[in-house]
C-alpha positions in Angstrom: 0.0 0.0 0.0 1.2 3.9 -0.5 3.2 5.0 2.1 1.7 8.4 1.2 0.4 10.2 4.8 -2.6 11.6 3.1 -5.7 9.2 2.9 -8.5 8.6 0.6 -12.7 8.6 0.6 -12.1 5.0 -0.2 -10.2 1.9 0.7 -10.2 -1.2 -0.9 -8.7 -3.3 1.7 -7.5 -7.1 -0.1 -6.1 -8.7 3.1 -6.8 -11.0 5.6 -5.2 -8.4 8.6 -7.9 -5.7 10.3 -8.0 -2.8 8.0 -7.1 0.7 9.3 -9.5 3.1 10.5 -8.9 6.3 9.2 -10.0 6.0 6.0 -13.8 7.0 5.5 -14.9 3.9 4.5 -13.3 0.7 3.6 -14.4 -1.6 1.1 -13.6 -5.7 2.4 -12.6 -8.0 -0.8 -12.1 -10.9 1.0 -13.4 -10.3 4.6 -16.3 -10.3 6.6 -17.5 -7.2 8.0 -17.0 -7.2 11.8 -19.6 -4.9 13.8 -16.7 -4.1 16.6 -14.7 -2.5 13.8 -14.3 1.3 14.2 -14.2 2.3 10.8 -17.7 2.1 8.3 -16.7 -1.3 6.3 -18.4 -2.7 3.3 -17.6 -6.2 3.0 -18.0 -7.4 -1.1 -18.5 -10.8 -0.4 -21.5 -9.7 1.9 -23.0 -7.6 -0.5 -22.8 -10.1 -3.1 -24.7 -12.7 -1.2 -27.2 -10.0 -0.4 -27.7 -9.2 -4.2 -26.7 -12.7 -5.2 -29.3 -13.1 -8.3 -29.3 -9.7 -9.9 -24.7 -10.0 -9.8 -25.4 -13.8 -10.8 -27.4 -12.8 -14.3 -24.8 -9.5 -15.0 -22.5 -11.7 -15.3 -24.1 -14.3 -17.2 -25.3 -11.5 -19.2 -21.9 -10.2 -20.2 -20.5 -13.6 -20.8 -22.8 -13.6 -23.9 -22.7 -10.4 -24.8 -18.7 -10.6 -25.2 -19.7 -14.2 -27.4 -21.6 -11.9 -29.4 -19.2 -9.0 -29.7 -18.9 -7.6 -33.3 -15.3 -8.0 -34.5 -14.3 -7.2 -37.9 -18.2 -8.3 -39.0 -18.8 -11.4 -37.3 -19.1 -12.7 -33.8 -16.6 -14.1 -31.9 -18.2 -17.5 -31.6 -18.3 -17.1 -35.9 -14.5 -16.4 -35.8 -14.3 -19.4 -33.3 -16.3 -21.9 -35.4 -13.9 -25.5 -35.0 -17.0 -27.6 -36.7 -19.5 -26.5 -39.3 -22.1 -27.0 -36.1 -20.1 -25.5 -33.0 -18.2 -23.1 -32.2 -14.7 -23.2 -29.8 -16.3 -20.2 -28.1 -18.1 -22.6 -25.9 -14.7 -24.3 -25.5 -12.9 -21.4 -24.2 -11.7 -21.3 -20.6 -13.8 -17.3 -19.5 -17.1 -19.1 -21.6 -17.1 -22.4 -19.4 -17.3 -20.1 -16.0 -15.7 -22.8 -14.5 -14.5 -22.4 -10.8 -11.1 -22.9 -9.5 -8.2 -21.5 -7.6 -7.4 -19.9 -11.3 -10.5 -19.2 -12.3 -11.0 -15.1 -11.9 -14.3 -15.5 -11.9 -15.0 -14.7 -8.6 -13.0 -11.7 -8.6 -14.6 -10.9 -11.7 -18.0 -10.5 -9.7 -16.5 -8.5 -6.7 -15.6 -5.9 -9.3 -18.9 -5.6 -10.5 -20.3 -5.7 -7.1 -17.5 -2.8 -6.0 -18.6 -1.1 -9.2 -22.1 -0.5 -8.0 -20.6 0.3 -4.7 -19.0 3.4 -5.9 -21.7 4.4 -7.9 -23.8 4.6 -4.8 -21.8 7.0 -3.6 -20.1 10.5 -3.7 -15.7 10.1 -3.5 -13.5 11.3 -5.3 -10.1 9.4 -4.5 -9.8 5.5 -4.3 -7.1 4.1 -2.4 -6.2 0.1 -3.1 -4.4 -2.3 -0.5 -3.7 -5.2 -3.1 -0.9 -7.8 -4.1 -3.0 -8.4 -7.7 -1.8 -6.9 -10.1 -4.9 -7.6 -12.3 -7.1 -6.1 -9.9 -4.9 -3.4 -9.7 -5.2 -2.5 -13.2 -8.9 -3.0 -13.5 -9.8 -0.7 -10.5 -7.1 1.9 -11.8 -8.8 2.1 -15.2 -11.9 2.2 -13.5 -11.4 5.5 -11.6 -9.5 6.6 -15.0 -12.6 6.5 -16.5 -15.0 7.9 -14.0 -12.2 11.1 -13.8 -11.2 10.1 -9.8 -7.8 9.8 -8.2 -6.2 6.0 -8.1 -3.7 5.4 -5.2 -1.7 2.2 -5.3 1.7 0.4 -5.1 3.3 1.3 -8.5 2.0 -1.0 -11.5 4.5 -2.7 -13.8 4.3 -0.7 -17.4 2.4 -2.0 -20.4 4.0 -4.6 -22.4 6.0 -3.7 -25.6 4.2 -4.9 -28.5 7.8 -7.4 -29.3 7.5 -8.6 -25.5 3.8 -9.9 -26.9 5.1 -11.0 -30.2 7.4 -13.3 -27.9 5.3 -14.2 -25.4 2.4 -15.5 -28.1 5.3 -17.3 -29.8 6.4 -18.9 -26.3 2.9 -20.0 -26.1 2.2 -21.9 -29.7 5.8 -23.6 -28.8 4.1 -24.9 -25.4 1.3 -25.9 -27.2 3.0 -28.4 -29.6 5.3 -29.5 -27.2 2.0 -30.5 -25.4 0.6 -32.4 -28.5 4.4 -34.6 -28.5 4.0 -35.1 -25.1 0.2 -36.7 -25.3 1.4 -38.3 -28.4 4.3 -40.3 -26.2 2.5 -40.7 -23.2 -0.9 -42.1 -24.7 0.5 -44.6 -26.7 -0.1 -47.2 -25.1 -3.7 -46.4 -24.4 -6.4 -48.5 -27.1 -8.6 -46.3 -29.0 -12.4 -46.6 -29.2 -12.5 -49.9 -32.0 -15.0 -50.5 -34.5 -17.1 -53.2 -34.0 -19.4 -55.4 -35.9 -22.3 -55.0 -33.2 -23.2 -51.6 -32.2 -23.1 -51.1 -28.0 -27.0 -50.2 -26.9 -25.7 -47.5 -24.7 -22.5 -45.7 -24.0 -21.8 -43.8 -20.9 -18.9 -40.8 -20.6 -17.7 -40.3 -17.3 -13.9 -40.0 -15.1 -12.1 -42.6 -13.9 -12.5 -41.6 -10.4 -15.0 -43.2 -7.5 -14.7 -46.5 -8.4 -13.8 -49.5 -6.1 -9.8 -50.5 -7.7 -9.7 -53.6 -5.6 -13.0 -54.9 -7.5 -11.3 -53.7 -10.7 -8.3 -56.2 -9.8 -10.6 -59.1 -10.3 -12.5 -57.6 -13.4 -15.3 -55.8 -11.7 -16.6 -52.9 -12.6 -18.0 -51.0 -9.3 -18.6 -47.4 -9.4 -20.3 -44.9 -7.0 -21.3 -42.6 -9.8 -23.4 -45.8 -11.4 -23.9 -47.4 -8.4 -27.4 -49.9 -9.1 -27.6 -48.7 -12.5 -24.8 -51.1 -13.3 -26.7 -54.2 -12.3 -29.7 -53.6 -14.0 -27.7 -53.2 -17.0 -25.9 -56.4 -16.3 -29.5 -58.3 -15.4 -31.1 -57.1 -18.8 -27.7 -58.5 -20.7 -27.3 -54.7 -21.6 -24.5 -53.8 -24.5 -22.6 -51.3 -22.6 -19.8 -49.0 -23.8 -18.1 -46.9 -20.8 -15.3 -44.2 -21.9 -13.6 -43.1 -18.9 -12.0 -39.4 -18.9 -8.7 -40.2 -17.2 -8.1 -38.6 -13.5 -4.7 -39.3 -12.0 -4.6 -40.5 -8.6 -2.4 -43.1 -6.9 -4.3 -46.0 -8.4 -3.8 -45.1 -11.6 -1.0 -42.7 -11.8 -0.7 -43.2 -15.6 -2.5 -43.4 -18.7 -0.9 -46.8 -19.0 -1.6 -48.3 -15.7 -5.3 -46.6 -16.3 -5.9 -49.0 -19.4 -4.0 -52.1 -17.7 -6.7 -52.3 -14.9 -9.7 -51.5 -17.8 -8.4 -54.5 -19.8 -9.2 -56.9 -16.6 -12.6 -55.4 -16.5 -13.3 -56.0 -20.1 -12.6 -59.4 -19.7 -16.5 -59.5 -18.9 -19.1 -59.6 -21.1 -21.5 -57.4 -22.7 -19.4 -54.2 -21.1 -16.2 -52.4 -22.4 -14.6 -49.8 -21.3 -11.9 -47.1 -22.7 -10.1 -44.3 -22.2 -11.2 -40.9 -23.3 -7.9 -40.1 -24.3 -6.7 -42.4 -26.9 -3.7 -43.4 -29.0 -3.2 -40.7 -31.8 -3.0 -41.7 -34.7 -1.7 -40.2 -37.5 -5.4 -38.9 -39.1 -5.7 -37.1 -35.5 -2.6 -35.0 -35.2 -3.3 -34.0 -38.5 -6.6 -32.7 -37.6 -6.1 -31.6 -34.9 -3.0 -29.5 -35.3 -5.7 -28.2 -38.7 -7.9 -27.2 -35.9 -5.6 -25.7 -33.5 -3.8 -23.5 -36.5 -7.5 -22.4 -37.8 -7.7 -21.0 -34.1 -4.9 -19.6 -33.7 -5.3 -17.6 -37.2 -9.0 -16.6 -36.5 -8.6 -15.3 -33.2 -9.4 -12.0 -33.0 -6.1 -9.7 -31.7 -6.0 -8.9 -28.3 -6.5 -4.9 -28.7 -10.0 -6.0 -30.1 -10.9 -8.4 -27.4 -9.5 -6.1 -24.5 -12.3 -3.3 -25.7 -14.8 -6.8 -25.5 -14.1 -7.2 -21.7 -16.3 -4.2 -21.1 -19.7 -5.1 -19.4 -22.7 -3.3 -20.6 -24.0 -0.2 -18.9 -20.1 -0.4 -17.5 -16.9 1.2 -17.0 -15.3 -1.6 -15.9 -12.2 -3.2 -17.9 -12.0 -6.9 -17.1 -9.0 -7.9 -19.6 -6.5 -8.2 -17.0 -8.5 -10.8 -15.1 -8.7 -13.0 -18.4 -6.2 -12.0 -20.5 -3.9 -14.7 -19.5 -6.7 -17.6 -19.8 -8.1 -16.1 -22.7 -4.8 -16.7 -24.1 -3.8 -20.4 -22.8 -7.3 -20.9 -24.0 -6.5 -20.3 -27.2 -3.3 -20.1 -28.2 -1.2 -22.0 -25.4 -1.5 -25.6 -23.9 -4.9 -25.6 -23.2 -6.1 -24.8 -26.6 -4.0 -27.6 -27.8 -5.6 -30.1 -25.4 -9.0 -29.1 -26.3 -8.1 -29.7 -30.2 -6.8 -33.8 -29.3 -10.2 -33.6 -27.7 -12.2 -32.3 -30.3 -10.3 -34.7 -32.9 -10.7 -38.0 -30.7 -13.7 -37.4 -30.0 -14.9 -36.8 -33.4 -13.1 -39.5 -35.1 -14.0 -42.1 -32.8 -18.1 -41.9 -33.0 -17.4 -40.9 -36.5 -16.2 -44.8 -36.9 -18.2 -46.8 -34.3 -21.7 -47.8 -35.8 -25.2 -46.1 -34.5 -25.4 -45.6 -30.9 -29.1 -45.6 -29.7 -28.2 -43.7 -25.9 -25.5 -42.1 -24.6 -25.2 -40.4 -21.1 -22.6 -38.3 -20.1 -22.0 -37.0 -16.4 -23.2 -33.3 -17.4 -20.9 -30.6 -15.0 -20.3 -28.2 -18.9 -16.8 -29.0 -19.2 -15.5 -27.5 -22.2 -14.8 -31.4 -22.9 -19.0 -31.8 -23.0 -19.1 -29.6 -25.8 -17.1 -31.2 -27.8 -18.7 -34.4 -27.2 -22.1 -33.0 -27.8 -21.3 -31.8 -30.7 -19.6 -35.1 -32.2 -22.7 -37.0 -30.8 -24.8 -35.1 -33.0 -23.1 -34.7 -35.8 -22.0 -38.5 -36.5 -26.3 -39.1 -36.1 -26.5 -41.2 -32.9 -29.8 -41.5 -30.7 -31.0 -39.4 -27.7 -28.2 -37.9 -25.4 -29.0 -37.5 -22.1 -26.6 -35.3 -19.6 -26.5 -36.5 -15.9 -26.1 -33.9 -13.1 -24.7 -36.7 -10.3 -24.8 -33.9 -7.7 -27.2 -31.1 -6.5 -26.6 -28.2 -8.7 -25.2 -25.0 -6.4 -26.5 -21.4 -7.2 -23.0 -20.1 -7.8 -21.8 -23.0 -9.6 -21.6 -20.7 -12.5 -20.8 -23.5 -15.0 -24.5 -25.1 -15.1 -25.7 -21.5 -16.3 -25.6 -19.7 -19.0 -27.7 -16.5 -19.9 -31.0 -17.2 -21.3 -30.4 -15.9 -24.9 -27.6 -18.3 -24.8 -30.6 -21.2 -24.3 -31.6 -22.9 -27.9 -35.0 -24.4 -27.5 -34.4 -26.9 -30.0 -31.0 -27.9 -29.1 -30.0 -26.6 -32.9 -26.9 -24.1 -34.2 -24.1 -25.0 -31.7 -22.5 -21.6 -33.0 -25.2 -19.6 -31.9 -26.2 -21.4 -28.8 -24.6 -23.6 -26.1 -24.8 -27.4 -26.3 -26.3 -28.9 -24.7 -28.0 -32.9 -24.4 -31.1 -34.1 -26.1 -32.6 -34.4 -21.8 -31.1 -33.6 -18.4 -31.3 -35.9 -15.5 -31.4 -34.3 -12.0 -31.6 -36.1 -8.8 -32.7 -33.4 -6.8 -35.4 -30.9 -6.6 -32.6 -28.4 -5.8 -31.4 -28.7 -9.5 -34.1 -28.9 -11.0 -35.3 -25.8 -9.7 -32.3 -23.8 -10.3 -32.2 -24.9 -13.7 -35.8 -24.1 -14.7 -35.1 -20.9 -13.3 -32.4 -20.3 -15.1 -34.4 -20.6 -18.4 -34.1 -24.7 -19.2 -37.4 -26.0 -20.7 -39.1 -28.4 -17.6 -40.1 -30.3 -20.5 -36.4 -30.9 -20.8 -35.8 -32.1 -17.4 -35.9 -35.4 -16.2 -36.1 -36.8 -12.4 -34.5 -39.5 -11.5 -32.8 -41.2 -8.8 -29.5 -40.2 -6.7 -27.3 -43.1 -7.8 -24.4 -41.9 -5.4 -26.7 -41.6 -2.6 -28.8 -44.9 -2.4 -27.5 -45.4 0.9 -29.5 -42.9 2.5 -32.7 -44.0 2.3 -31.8 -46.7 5.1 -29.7 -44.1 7.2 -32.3 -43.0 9.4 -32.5 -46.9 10.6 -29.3 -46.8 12.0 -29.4 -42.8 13.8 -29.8 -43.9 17.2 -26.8 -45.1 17.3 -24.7 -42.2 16.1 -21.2 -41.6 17.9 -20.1 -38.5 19.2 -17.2 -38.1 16.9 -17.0 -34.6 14.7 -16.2 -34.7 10.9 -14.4 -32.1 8.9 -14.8 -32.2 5.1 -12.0 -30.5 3.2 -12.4 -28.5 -0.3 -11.4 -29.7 -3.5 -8.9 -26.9 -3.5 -5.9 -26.7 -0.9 -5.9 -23.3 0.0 -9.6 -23.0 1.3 -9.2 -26.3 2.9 -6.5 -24.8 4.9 -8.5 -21.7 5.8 -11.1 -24.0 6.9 -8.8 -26.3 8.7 -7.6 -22.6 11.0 -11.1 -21.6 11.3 -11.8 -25.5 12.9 -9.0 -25.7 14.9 -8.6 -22.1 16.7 -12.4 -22.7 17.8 -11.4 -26.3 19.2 -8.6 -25.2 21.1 -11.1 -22.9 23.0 -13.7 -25.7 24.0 -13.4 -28.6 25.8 -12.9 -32.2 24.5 -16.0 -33.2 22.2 -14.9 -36.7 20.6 -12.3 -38.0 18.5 -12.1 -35.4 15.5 -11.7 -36.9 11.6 -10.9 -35.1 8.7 -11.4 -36.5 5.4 -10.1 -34.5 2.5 -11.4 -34.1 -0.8 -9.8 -37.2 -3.0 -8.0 -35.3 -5.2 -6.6 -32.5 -2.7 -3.1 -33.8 -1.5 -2.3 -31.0 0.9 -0.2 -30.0 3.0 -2.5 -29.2 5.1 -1.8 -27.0 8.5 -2.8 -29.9 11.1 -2.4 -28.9 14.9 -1.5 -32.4 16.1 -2.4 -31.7 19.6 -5.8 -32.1 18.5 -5.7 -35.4 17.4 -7.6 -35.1 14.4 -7.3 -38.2 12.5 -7.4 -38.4 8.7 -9.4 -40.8 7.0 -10.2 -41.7 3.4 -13.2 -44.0 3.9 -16.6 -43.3 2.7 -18.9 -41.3 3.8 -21.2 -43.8 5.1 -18.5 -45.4 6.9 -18.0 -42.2 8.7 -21.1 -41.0 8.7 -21.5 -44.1 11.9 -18.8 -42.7 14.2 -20.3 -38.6 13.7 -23.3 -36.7 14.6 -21.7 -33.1 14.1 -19.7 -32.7 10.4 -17.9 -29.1 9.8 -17.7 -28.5 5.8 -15.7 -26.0 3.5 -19.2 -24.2 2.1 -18.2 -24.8 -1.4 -18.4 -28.8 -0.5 -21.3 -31.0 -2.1 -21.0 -33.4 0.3 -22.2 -31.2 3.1 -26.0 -32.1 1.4 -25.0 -35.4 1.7 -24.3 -35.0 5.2 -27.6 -33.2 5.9 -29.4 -35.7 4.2 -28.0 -38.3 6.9 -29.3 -36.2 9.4 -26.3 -34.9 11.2 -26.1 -31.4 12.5 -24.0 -29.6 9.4 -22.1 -26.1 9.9 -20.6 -24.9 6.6 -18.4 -22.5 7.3 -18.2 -19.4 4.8 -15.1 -18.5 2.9 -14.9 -14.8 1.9 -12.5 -15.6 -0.8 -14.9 -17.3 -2.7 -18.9 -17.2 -3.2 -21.3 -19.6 -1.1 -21.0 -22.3 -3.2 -22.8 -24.6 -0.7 -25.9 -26.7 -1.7 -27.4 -25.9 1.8 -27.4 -21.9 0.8 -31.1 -21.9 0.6 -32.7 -23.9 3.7 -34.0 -22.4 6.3 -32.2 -24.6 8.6 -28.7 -24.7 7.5 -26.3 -23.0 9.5 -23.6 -21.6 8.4 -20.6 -19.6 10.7 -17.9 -17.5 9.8 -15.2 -17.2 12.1 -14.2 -19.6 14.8 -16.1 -18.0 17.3 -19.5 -18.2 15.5 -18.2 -21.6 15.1 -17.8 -22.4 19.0 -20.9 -21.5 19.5 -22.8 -23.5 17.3 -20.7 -26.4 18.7 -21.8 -25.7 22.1 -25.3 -25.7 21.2 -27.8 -28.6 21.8 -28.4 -29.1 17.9 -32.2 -30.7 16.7 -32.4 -32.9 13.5 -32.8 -31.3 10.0 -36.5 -30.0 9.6 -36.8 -30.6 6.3 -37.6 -34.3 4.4 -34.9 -36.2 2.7 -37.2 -36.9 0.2 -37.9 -33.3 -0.7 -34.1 -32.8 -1.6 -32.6 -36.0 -2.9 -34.6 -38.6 -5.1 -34.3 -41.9 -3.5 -35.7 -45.3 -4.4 -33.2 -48.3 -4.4 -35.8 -49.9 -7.3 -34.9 -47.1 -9.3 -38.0 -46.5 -11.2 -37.6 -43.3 -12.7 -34.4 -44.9 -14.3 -36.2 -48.0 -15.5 -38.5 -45.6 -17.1 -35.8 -42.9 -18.5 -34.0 -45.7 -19.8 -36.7 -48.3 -21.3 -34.9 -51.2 -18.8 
């Protein structure tokens, strides 16, 4: 910050310290406001929550407006057209509003939020406490162009147009280097074979949740399919699974990934590949004629910089996504997408007709391409499976409505999207409906994942003591979570053994104080769900639904650095805390079972009837 002994109307204050007080308000980015603080605070990721749809649909809103941005006489999704039926727009990194620790999504929303902020009210010097540099430029050229005074550390000057040259040159290198690298390393991996009897149904999915022991001995047992797969077995179903690859110590390689499929599809009437196959020569080829039509029709950056302006806005959001826009398509990322997009293409270009294909649907920029292969090559109905409750900020199951095609037609135009979505949960459904999906377009049908429920309350009497802490998928708010969890036990007395179970893929570190004892576990949830009746999750976790839904007493705890992803965000029951003392108190309270009916939030039948009926089993 300016070492400057003058102060400004307005801080923005981007730290986790107090802020100082003698600044005439202070503007939180990634705080909470506390009501002891002596100066007047705004805290962003308060007001956000408090004007969570209308923030929710601007952004939408400029996501397709910047699709639709005139460049040169076409759109950019026209200058992105990959397909003669979709366009690599959809593709893109900024278009999949995915949510990460990269992603700059969320600061993206905190700058519209800040925006209206200042528009509230009357100041004429802004003062900015920030290590981002992107921020840094965005709120600089905000005051710029409302004629107010910027205070900052000093920013690092433009670019020279050669440094850019260099730096887009550096990143088509990377990319090519990436296509060797898949080259070498998938080689061993069997594509997706022609056969002389077409599969009945083909399921997408990752190679994650699935029981590896079973796999040794040529079993196929997943928790996303769960008692789908033995109806299929029963009814002597021709099933075709393609697996995207996830590494993880079982299979820490593409080729130890296909070993363990090739003792599964010893069994009959099921197979089961790789998404990612061996590329062969007809596939480099196409896809490096893909990736070079990209990187030729890409509009410059000085054209999409003036794109990055919301409507009825000053803001400039280009330094947030200049650098993803850029990996997106130019660097590694745009080549991965185009081995997609070519695999994917060439290999249901060359099976015969596929009546059904499911997919589990989360938007990945992977989806589209398969969507749009599905299609294309003239399969049968495509149905897109949302395996968990959809959460309101989950900004990757939404688009704005006038990105919605009603007849699933013009992939340029409009996102793709699958011939029927299946939700398990009223949650999504709702959320989804509206969002602007067609109900008609909607289907209900039973929580694979979470069978197991339906039985739970039998065993609830019986429920231990013990307290649960479910980490993030990300490190770094599992840590903040983690501080938040153990400063408030250190205050109270002993309440049971403490477990923490981390998100599978999240290897740490993590900052464990092991004077508490807390013991980390990687069983299931229902496992652990016997030995808890109080489980503490990150808000952003899916699983703290799952826990509700077993009937312990859930606190999510509220991470200013991101939005309340949690599914809980809209029961009256839920509670959520966000500090450690919040938190103790909640844990010294004498907490009552959830008020609201499992039923009414999950779909659970163990015959799985609407299934049967989706499916025509």
């Amino acid at each position: 910050m300016s070492t400057q002994t003058s102060k400004s109307d307005v801080l923005i204050w981007d730290s986790e310290f107090p802020a100082p007080s003698n600044y005439q308000v202070v503007i939180l980015w990634r705080q909470f406001a506390d009501s002891g603080q002596e100066v007047s605070c705004i805290s962003l990721p308060e007001y956000i929550e408090l004007h969570a749809d209308r923030l929710h649909d601007r952004f939408l809103g400029f996501v397709h407006d910047l699709g639709n941005t005139q460049i040169k006489g076409k759109s950019v999704q026209d200058h992105l057209a990959v397909t003669p039926s979709m366009s690599y727009w959809w593709m893109t990194l900024f278009a999949s509003t995915r949510w990460n620790d990269s992603s700059r999504t969320t600061d993206a929303i905190k700058l519209l939020a800040l925006e209206e902020i200042l528009n509230s009210r009357s100041w004429v010097e802004l003062e900015l406490a920030s290590e981002d540099r992107s921020i840094q430029h965005s709120i600089q050229r905000l005051c710029i162009a409302n004629g107010k005074s910027f205070r900052s550390d000093p920013i690092p000057k433009q670019k020279s147009k050669r440094s850019g040259v260099i730096r887009k040159f550096s990143l088509v290198v990377s990319a090519h280097l990436v296509l060797i690298r898949q080259i070498l390393w998938l080689v061993s991996v069997r594509p997706l074979r022609l056969t002389t009897e077409s599969s009945q149904i083909m399921i997408f999915d990752y190679l994650m949740r699935f029981d590896v022991d079973q796999s040794r001995d040529g079993n196929f047992v997943s928790q996303y399919w769960n008692l789908l797969i033995e109806k299929f077995s029963k009814k002597r179903l021709r099933a075709t699974w393609v697996h995207q690859f996830i590494e993880s110590s079982a299979t820490p390689s593409a080729k130890s990934a296909q070993q363990l499929l090739s003792k599964i599809n010893k069994k009959k009437d099921t197979t089961h590949y790789l998404f990612e196959s061996r590329l062969s020569l007809r596939i480099v080829f196409q896809t490096l004629k893909t990736y070079w039509r990209l990187v030729l029709s890409v509009p410059n950056s000085a054209a999409m910089s003036r794109a990055f302006v919301p409507s009825d806005s000053k803001l400039d959001l280009w330094p947030l996504f200049a650098h993803e826009w850029d990996q997106s398509l130019l660097g590694t990322t745009a080549m991965r997408h185009c081995i997609l997009i070519s695999t994917i293409q060439s290999s249901l270009a060359t099976i015969p007709h596929c009546p059904l294909g499911m997919y589990l649907m989360e938007n990945q920029p992977w989806e589209m391409a398969l969507i749009d292969a599905w299609k294309a090559n003239g399969h049968g109905q495509l149905i897109g499976v949302v395996n968990a409750p959809i959460r309101f900020w989950d900004l990757r199951h939404f688009v704005d409505r006038r990105s919605i095609s009603k007849d699933g037609a013009n992939r340029i135009r409009f996102r793709p999207t699958p011939d029927r979505i299946a939700v398990n949960s009223l949650i999504s459904r709702t959320l989804l409906e509206k969002s602007g999906v067609s109900p008609e377009k909607i289907v209900d049908v039973e929580a694979l994942m979470y069978q197991y429920l339906d039985r739970s309350v039998e065993s609830d009497e019986q429920r231990a003591d013990d307290l649960l802490i479910l980490g993030d998928f990300f490190t770094l708010p599992t840590n903040r979570l983690l501080n938040i969890v153990q400063e408030s036990l250190l205050k109270m007395p002993k309440i049971g053994k403490v477990w923490f179970k981390p998100h599978p893929f999240d290897s740490g570190p993590w900052p464990i104080n092991e004077s508490l004892g807390i013991v980390i576990t990687n069983d299931l949830l229902p496992d652990i769900f016997k030995k808890c009746s109080i489980v503490i999750a990150a808000s952003s976790s899916t699983s703290s639904l799952e826990a509700y839904c077993a009937n312990k007493n859930v606190i999510s705890i509220l991470d200013p650095a991101i939005m309340n992803y949690s599914p809980l965000r809209n029961l009256s029951d839920a509670v959520f805390v966000s500090n450690s003392s919040e938190l103790s108190l909640e844990l010294s309270k004498s907490h009552q079972r959830n008020t609201n009916r499992i039923d009414s939030l999950l779909h659970l039948n163990s015959d799985l009837k609407l299934w049967t009926v989706l499916l025509g089993l």
